[in-house]
C-alpha positions as CSV (number, residue, x, y, z in Angstrom):
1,X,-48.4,1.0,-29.2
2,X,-45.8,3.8,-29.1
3,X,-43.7,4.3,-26.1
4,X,-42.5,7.8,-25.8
5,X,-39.4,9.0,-23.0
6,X,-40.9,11.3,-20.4
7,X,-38.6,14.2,-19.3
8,X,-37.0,12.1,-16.6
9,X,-36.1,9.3,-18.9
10,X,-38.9,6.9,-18.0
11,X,-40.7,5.3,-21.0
12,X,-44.8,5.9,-21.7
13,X,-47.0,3.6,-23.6
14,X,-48.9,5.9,-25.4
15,X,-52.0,3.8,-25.3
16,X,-54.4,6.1,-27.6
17,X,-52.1,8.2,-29.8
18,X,-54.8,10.4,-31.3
19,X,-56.3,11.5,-28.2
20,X,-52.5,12.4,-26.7
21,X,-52.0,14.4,-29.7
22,X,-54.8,16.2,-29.4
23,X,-54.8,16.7,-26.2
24,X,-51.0,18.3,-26.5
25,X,-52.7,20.6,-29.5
26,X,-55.5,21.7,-27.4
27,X,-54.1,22.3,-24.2
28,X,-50.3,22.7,-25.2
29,X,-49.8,24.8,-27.7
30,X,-50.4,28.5,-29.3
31,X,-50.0,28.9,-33.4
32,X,-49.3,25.4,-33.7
33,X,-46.3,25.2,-31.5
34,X,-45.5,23.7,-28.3
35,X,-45.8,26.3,-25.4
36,X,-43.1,25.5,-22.8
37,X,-46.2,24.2,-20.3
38,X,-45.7,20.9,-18.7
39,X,-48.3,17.6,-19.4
40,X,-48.7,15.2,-16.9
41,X,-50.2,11.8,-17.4
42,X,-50.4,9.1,-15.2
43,X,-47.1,10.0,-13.3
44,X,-45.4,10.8,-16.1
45,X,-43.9,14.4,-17.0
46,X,-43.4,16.3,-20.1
47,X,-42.6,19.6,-21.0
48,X,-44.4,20.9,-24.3
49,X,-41.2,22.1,-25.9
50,X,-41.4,23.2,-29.8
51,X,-39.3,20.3,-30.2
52,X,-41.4,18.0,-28.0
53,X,-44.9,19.1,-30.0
54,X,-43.2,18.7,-33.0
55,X,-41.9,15.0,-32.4
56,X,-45.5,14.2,-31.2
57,X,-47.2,15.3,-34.4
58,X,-45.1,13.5,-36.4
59,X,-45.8,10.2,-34.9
């Protein structure tokens, strides 16, 4: 299981990486980049930088 730091410093178990990821491709990003929106799942917060897309893609 991954565990990932929201953007308050909390940690999330990423229980099913593939559908996170593409969930953050196809409602997070434009031309394959994050687009500054904010994801929240189960209380936890995260804003879609370029950075943040970037680090989830390569998990």
């Amino acid at each position: 299981m991954i565990v990932i730091k929201d953007d308050y410093g909390n940690d999330y178990e990423v229980s099913d990486l593939k559908a996170f990821k593409e969930h953050i491709k196809s409602y997070h990003s434009r031309n394959g980049k994050g687009d500054g929106s904010i994801h929240e799942e189960n209380g936890f917060w995260f804003k879609v930088t370029e950075e943040f897309y970037d680090f989830v893609m390569n998990l």
